[in-house]
Every structure is written in structure tokens, then in C-alpha cells.
C-alpha positions as CSV (number, residue, x, y, z in Angstrom):
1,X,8.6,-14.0,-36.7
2,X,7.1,-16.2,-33.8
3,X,10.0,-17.0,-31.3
4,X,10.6,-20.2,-30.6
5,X,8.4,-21.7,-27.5
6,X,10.3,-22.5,-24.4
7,X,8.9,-24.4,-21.4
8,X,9.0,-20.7,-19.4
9,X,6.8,-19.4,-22.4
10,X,4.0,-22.5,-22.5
11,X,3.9,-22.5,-18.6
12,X,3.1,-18.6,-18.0
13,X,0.7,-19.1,-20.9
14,X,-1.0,-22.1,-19.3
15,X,-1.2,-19.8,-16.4
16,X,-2.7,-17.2,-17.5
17,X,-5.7,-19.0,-18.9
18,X,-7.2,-19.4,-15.4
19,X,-5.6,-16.8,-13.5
20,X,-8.8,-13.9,-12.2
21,X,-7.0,-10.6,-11.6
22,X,-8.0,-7.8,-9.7
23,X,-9.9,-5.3,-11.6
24,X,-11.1,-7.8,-14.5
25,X,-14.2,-6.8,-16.2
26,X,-13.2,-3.4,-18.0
27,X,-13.0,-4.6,-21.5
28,X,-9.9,-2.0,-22.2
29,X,-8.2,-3.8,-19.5
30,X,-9.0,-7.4,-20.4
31,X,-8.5,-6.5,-24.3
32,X,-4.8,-4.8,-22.9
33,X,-4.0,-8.0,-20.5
34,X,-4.9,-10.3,-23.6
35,X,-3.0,-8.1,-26.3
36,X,0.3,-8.4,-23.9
37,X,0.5,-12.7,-23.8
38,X,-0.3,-12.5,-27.4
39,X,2.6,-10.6,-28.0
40,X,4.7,-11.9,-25.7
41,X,4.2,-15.7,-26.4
42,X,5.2,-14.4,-30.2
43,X,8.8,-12.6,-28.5
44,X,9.4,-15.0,-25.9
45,X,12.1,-13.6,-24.1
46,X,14.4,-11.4,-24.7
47,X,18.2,-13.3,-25.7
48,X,21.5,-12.0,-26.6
49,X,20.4,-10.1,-30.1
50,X,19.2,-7.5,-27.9
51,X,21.6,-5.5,-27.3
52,X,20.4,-4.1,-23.7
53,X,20.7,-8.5,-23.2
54,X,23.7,-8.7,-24.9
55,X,26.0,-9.7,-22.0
56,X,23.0,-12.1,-20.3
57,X,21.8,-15.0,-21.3
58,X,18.3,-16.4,-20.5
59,X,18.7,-19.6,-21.5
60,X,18.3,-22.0,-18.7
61,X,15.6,-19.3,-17.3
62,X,13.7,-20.2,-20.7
63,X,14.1,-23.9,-19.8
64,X,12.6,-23.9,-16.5
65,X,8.6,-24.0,-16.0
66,X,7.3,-21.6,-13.3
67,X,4.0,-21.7,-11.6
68,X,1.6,-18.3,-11.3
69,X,2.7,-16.6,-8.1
70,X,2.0,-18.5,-4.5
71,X,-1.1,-18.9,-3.4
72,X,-0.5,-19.2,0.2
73,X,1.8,-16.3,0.0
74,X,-1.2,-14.0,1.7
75,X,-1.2,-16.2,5.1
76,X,1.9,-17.8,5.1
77,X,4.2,-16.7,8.5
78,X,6.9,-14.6,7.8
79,X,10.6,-14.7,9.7
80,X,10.5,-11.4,11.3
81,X,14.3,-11.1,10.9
82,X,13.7,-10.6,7.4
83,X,11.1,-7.2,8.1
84,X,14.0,-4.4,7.6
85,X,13.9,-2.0,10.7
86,X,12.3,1.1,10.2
87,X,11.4,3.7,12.6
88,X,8.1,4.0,14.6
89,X,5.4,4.9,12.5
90,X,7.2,4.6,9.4
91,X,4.8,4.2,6.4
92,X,5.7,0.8,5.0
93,X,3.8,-1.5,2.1
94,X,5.1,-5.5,2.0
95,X,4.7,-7.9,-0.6
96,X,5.2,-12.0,-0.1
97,X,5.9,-14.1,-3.1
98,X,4.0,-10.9,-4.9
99,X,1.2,-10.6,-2.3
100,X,0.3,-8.0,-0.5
101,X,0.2,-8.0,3.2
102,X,-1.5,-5.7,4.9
103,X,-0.9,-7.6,8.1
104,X,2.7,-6.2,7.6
105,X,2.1,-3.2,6.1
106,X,2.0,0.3,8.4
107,X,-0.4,2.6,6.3
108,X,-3.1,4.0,9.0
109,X,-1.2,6.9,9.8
110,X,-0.3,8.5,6.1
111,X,-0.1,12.3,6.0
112,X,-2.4,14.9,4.0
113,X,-2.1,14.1,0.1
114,X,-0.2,11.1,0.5
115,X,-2.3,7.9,-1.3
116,X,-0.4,4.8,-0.7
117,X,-2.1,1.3,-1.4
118,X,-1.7,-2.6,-3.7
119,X,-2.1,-1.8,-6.9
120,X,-5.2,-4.8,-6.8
121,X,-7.1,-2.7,-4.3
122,X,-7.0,0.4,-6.7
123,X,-7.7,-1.8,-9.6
124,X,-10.9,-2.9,-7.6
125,X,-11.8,0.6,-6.9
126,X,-11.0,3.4,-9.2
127,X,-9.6,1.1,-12.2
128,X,-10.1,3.8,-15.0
129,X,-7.4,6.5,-13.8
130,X,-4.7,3.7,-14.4
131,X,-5.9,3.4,-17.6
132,X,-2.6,5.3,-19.3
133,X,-0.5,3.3,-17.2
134,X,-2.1,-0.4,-17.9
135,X,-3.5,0.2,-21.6
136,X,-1.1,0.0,-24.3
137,X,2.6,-1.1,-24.7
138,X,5.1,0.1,-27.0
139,X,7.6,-0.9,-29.5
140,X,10.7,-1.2,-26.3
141,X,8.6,-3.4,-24.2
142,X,10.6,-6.8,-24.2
143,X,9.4,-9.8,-23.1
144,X,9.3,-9.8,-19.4
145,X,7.5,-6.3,-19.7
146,X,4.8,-7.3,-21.9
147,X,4.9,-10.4,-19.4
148,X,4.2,-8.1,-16.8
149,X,1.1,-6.1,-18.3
150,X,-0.6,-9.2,-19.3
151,X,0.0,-10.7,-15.3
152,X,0.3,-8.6,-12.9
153,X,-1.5,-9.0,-10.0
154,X,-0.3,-6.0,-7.7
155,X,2.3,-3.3,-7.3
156,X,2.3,-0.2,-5.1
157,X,0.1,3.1,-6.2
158,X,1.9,5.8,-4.7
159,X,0.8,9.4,-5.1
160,X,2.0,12.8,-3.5
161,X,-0.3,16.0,-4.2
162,X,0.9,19.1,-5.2
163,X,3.1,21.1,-2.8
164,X,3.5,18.1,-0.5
165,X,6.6,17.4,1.2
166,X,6.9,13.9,2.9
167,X,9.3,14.3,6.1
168,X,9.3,10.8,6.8
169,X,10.5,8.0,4.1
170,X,8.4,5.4,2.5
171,X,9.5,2.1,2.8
172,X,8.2,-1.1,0.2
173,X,9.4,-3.8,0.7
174,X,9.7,-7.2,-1.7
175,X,10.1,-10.6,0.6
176,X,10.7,-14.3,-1.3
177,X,10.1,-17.2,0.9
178,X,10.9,-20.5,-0.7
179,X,7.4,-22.2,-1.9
180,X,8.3,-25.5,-2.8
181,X,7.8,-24.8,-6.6
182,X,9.7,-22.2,-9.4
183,X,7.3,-19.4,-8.3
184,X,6.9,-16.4,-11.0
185,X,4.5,-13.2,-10.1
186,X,4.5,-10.2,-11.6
187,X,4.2,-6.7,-9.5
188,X,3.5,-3.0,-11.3
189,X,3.7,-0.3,-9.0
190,X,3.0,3.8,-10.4
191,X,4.6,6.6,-8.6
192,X,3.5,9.6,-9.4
193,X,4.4,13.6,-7.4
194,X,3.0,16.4,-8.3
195,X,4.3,19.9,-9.1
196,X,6.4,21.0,-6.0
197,X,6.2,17.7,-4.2
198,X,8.9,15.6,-2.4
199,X,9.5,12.2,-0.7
200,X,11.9,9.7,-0.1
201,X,11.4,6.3,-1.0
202,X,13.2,3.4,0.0
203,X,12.6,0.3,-1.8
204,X,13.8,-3.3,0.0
205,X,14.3,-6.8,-1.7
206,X,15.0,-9.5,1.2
207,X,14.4,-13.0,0.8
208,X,15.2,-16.9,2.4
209,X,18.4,-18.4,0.9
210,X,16.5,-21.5,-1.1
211,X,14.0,-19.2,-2.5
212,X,14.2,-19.8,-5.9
213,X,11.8,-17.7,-7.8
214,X,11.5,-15.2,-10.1
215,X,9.9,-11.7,-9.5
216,X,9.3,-9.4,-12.8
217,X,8.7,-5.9,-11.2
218,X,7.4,-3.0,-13.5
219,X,7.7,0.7,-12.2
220,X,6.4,4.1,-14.1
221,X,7.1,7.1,-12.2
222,X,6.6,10.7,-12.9
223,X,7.8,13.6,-11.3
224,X,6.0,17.2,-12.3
225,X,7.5,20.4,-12.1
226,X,9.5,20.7,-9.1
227,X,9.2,17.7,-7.7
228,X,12.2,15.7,-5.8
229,X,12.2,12.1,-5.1
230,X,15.0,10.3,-3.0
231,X,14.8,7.0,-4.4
232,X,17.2,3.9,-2.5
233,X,17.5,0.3,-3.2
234,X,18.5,-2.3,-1.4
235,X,19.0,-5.5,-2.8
236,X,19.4,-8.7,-0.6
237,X,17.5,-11.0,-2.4
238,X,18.1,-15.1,-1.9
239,X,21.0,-16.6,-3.4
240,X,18.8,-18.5,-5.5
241,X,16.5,-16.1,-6.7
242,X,15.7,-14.0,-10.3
243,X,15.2,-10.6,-9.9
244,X,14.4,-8.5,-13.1
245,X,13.4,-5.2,-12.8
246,X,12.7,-2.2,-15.5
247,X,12.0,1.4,-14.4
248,X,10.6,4.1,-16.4
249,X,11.0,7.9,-14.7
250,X,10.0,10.6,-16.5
251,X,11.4,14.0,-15.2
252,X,9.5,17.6,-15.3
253,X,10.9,20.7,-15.5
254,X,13.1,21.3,-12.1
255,X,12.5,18.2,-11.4
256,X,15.0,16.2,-9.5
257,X,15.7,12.2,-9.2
258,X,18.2,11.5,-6.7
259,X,18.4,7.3,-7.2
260,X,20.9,5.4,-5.1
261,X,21.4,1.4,-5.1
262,X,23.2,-1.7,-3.3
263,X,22.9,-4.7,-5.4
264,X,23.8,-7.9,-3.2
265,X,21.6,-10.7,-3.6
266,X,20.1,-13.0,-6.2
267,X,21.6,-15.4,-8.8
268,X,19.8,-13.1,-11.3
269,X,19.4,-9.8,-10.9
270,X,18.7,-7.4,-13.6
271,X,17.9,-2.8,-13.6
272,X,16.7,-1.3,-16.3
273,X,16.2,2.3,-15.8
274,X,15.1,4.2,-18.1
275,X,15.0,8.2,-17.3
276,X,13.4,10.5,-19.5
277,X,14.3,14.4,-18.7
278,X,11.5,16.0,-20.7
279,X,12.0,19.3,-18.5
280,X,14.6,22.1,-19.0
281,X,16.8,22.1,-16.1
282,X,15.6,18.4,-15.0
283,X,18.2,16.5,-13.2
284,X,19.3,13.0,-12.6
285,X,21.7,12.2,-10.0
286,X,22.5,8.0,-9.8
287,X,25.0,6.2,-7.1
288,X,25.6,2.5,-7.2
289,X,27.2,-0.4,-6.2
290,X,26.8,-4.3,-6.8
291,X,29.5,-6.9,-5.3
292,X,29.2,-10.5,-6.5
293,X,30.4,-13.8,-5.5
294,X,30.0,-17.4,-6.2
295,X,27.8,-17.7,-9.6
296,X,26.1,-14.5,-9.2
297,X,24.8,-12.8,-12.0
298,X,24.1,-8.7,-11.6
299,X,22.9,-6.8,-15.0
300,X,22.8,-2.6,-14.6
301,X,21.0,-0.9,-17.4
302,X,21.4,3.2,-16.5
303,X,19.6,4.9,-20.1
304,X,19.5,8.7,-19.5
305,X,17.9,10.7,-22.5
306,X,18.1,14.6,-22.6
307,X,15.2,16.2,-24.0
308,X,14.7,19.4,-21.8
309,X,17.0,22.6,-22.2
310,X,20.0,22.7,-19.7
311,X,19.0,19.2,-18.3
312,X,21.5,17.4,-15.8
313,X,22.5,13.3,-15.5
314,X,25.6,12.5,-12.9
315,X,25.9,8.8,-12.9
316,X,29.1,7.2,-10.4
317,X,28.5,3.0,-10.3
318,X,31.3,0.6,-8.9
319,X,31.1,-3.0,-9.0
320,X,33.0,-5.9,-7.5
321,X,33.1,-9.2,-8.6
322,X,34.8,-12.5,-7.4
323,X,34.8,-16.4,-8.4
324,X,33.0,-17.4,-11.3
325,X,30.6,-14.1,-10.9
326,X,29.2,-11.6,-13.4
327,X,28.4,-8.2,-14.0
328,X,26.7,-5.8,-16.4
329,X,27.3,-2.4,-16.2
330,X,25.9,-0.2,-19.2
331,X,25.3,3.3,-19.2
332,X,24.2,5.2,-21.9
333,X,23.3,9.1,-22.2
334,X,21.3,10.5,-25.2
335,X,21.0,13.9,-25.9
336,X,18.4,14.5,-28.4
337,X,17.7,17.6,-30.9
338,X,16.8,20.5,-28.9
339,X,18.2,19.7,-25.4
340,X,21.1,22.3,-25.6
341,X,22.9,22.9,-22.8
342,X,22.6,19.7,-21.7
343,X,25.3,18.2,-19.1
344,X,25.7,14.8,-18.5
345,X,28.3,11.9,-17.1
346,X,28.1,8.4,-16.2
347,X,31.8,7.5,-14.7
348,X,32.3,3.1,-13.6
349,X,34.9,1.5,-12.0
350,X,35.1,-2.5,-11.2
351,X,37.3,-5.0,-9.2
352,X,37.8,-8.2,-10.4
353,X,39.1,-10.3,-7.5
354,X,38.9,-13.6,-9.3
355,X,40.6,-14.5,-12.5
356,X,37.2,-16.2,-13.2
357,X,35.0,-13.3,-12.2
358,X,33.9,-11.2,-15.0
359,X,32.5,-7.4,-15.5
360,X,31.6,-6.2,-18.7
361,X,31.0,-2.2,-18.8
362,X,29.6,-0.1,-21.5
363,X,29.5,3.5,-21.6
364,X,28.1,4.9,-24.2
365,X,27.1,8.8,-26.0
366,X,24.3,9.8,-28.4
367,X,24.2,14.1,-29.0
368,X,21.8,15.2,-31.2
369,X,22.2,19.0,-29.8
370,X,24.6,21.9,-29.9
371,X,26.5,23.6,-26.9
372,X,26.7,20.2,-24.8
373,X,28.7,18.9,-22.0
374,X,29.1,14.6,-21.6
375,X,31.7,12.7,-20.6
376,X,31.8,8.9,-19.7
377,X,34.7,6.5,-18.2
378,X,35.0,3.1,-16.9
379,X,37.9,0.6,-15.6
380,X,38.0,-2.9,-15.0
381,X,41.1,-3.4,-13.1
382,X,42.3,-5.3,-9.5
383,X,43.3,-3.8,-6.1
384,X,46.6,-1.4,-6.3
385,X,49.5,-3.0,-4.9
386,X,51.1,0.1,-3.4
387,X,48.0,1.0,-1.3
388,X,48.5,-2.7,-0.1
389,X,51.9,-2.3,0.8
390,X,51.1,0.8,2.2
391,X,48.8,-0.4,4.3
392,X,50.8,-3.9,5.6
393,X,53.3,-1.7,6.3
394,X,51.2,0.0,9.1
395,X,51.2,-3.3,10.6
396,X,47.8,-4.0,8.7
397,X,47.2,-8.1,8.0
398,X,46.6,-8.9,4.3
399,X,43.2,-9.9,4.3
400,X,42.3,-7.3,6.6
401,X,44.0,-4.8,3.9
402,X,42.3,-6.2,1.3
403,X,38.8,-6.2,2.4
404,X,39.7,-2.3,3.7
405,X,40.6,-1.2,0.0
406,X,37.6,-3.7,-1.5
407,X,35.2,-1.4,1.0
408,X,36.4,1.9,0.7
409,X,36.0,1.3,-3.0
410,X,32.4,0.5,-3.0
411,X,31.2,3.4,-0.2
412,X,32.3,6.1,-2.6
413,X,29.0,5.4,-4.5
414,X,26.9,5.1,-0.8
415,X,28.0,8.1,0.2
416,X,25.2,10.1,-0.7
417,X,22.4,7.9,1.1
418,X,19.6,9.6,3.5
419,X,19.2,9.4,5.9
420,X,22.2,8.3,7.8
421,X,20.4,5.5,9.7
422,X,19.6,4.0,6.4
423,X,23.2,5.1,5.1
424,X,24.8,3.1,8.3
425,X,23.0,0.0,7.5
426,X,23.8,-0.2,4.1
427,X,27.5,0.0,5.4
428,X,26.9,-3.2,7.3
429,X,25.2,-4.6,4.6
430,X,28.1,-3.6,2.5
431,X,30.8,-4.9,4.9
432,X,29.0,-8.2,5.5
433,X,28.5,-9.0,2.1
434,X,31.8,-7.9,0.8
435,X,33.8,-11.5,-0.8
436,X,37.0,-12.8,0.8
437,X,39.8,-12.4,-1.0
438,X,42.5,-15.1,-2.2
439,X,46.0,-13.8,-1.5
């Protein structure tokens, strides 16, 4: 059945028809781009029947046309307080309003068996080894995923060979400057480390205030046997911004995913990821936190499956929420037939510090296998009186109290970070971020 067509469906369709993207000309590409908007104009979006939606609601997204990315994204000047520091000589890739900048990129100095370009120069070049990741879609693509294969326009293409430890991380970073019209661009990035390989990657969404656009990012990463990535986000998009993000990780054996995020920014700001341990003794290791205010809207989607033998998912998320804000937090572990000996846990705690705020958490277990260890938990609760008291009565002031507790009980999912210059400035993002609270 055709879904009904919304103003955000007829504009991105209207888009497309003129829209040249880099590496047109294969015919699998073209036949793969064309196959996506067909499919997605039939979807539309994805609404509330869905139940990885069920708890946010598209609706005035769906109302709202959107042009095709900004075309003066490539030249336009860029506030250099929004450029997160980074050490010298760090490896960095940007991305304005979905463009790449290689005027504020730092990738002349990468090490042995490190490939890191836009995804538009490798389309340009060597198209046909992206072929697996750009070719077909599946049955759980939603909307903005099938979107993204019919339109994106760039990404990051980040590969580490064999045996290749990276010392130094690998920043990417997302920036939104207002444009004077609802922008929409589309970014697919592929990050792929073979056997034995290791890097940390830290991944960067800033943005102006009045930047109201929406960014649909796309991410497929693989790790082979062996292979460890340190993977950070931090989130500090504009207050008027849409952020929706879906990331597929696919684990080998030994392989090791240690993700960590801070969800700050946006008005709408959606996770899906999606990890798939196919190896025995593959592990997963997630730490997060969002903190909302105002009319913010967050949405954490944490899907673990267990298909290797002895496999390993630890998940600890907290979220905080205050005036009329929102958040999502679901977590779900599936252990399918064959994975015995699997071990997993997803554990979420919440403030609400608003009697308007709202979080809705869902943990959730699938097992399919034999000799298994899972366990899940989550609370929705307010800040404990006695530590309150406790703390006024060391002479403490009440707002300084509650702002102490409110901290201490997001760091417990930073703790973790690497390395600790990028750990010390998510603190500060934390603490400057972090709501005032009504007595």
C-alpha cells in the first residue's frame, strides 16, 4: 500500500529529478539510486506503527518541504569557534550543510594503510568496490534509509589495513550553518578494519543555533577478526536542527566495538544502532548519555544481536530530561539459535526534572540459544532527597546540590572516554549543558 504523500515526500522527490551525484554513470548505481525514491516515495516515512518509531512522531517533519542540500555550503565561511580542537596534526574530515571541505579537512599526513576521503571522490574514482555497500536495500530499511541511498551525495570512506594500529584518533566532523531555507542532505560514510586492526574514531556534530535543517546520515562499518574500534559521539547540534542517524556494525570474531555517546543538541535527534556480532567471542561495549531541555526531542535505538559463540554486549545509558522535553531510550538484545554462551546486558536510568519532561525506556530480551547470560533494567525516577539533604547539610546551596547530583549522574556513562583530553571536554560540555533545576 502507497503511503500517503506529504509535502517532505513530493519535495525530496522534486529534488531528486535534477540532482547529478558524484559517480553517476554506472548503470547498477543509477538503477540502485532510482530503485530507492521509488520505494521510498511508496513508504514515505516511517510513523508510529513502527515500533522502533513508536514513541516519535514525524508529523510536522512530513509537513515541512526541504530543499536538496546547500549549494553554497562548499565556499561558505565557517565560525572557527565551531571547528572542535584537536591536537596538531590530527587527521580530521569536515562536512558543511553535507559538503565536504577539504579547506578544513587535515588529511596530508595519514599513516601507512590508512585511506581516509568524501565518499564523492571515491565514487568518482574507484566506484565499483562500493558496490555491496550502495547496491541493494533490504526489507529493514525505513524511509529515511532508503532516502539516503537514493541521495546521498557524500560520507566519509574510512579504511584501515590489516595489522594497522592508528595511535592517533580520527576526527569527522558534521557542521550546520543556517541557509536561509529547510536544508535536507544526505551523507553515507563506510568504515571498514581489517583483521587485527585498530583506531579510534571520534565523530562531532556542531552547528549555529537557527540552523534548522535536517541531516539523514547512513553508516556501515565492519570490523574483521581482531579488530578494535574506539568509536565517540558528540552531539551539539543547533537547537533547531533534525538529526537522524542509523548505524549498522557488523562484528568479527574477537572483534571489539567500544562506542561511547553525548547527545546534547538538536530539536530532533534520533540513533539507530544496529550491531551484528557474527564472531564467537565478539564484543560490544556501549556508554551514553543525552540531557534535554526546552522542547528537545532525543530517540536512542541500541539493537544488539548475538550470533557468534560466547559473544559479549554491555550497554549502561542515562538520560535526563527537563521542561516539556523527550526521550527515547530502547535497548534490545537478541540472541539467536546457535550463539551459546552468549552474555549480554543493557542497564538505563533517567531523571525527570520536569513534571512535563518525559522519557520513555524499553528494554527488551530475545534468546533463541541455550547456556546464556542477559540481563536488562531501567528507572525513570527524580533526584533522591537524602543525597540532597546530605549534601545542604555540608553547607552546599540547593541549586548547586542539584546540578552536582544531575552531573554525577550522567558521568557514570562518560567515564570510559579516550583519551582523557577528549574525556575532559565532554565534562564541560556535560556541565554546561546540564538544565537548571526548579526547586
Amino acid at each position: 500500500m502507497n503511503a500517503a504523500v506529504t509535502p517532505f515526500v513530493e519535495s525530496m522527490q522534486a529534488a531528486a529529478a535534477p540532482l547529478q551525484l558524484p559517480g553517476s554513470g554506472p548503470a547498477w548505481l543509477d538503477d540502485a539510486r532510482r530503485t530507492a525514491l521509488q520505494a521510498f516515495v511508496e513508504r514515505g516515512l516511517p510513523d508510529t506503527r513502527n515500533e522502533l518509531w513508536k514513541y516519535t512522531s514525524l508529523r510536522a517533519l512530513g509537513q515541512r518541504r526541504h530543499t536538496a542540500g546547500n549549494p553554497d555550503a562548499a565556499r561558505r565561511e565557517v565560525p572557527l569557534d565551531l571547528l572542535p580542537a584537536t591536537s596538531a596534526g590530527a587527521m580530521r574530515i569536515v562536512f558543511v550543510n553535507g559538503a565536504f571541505r577539504a579547506d578544513l579537512s587535515a588529511l596530508d599526513a595519514l599513516p601507512g594503510g590508512v585511506t581516509l576521503q568524501p565518499l564523492s571522490l571515491a565514487l568518482l574514482e574507484q566506484p565499483e568496490p562500493l558496490r555491496f555497500l550502495l547496491g541493494a536495500y533490504t526489507n529493514e530499511d525505513d524511509g529515511f534509509t532508503l532516502l539516503n541511498r537514493a541521495l546521498a551525495a557524500d560520507g566519509v570512506v574510512l579504511r584501515i589495513a590489516a595489522g594497522v594500529r592508528v595511535a592517533d584518533p580520527i576526527h569527522v566532523v558534521y557542521i550546520g550553518l543556517a541557509s536561509g531555507s529547510m536544508a535536507a542532505w544526505h551523507l553515507r560514510s563506510l568504515v571498514e578494519l581489517g583483521a587485527g586492526a585498530s583506531v579510534n574514531l571520534v565523530e562531532h556534530h556542531v552547528g549555529q543555533p537557527d540552523a534548522g535543517h535536517l541531516a539523514n546520515l547512513v553508516h556501515d562499518v565492519t570490523l574483521r577478526d581482531h579488530a578494535r574500534l574506539g568509536w565517540t559521539v558528540v552531539q551539539t547540534a543547533g537547537a533547531e536542527a533534525n538529526l537522524v542517524r542509523r548505524s549498522d556494525c557488523r562484528l568479527g570474531d574477537d572483534a571489539e566495538l567500544d562506542f561511547h555517546a553525548l547527545e546534547l543538541g538538536g530539536k530532533l535527534a534520533r540513533h539507530e544502532l544496529r550491531v551484528d556480532l557474527t564472531g564467537a567471542r565478539a564484543r560490544f561495549t556501549s556508554r551514553g548519555a543525552f540531557v534535554l531541555h526546552g522542547r528537545q526531542h532525543a530517540d536512542t535505538e541500541v539493537l544488539v544481536t548475538h550470533r557468534g559463540r560466547d559473544s559479549v554486549s554491555d550497554s549502561l545509558w542515562r538520560g535526563v530530561a527537563d521542561g516539556r522535553a523527550r526521550g527515547v531510550m530502547h535497548g534490545r538484545i537478541l540472541v539467536l539459535q546457535g550463539a551459546d554462551g552468549a552474555d549480554g546486558g543493557f542497564y538505563n536510568k533517567n531523571l525527570l526534572l520536569s513534571s512535563d519532561a518525559e522519557i520513555d525506556t524499553r528494554p527488551a530480551l530475545e534468546i533463541y540459544a541455550d547456556e546464556v547470560k542477559a540481563n536488562h533494567g531501567a528507572t525513570v525516577g527524580q533526584l533522591d532527597d537524602t543525597m540532597l539533604f546530605y549534601l545542604r547539610s555540608r553547607g552546599i546551596p540547593l541549586d548547586i546540590a542539584r546540578r552536582m547530583l544531575v552531573r554525577a549522574f550522567c558521568t557514570v556513562a562518560m567515564e570510559g572516554i579516550a583519551p582523557a583530553p577528549l574525556r575532559e571536554h565532554c565534562d564541560t560540555l556535560l556541565s554546561s549543558q546540564l538544565p537548571e533545576v526548579a526547586a
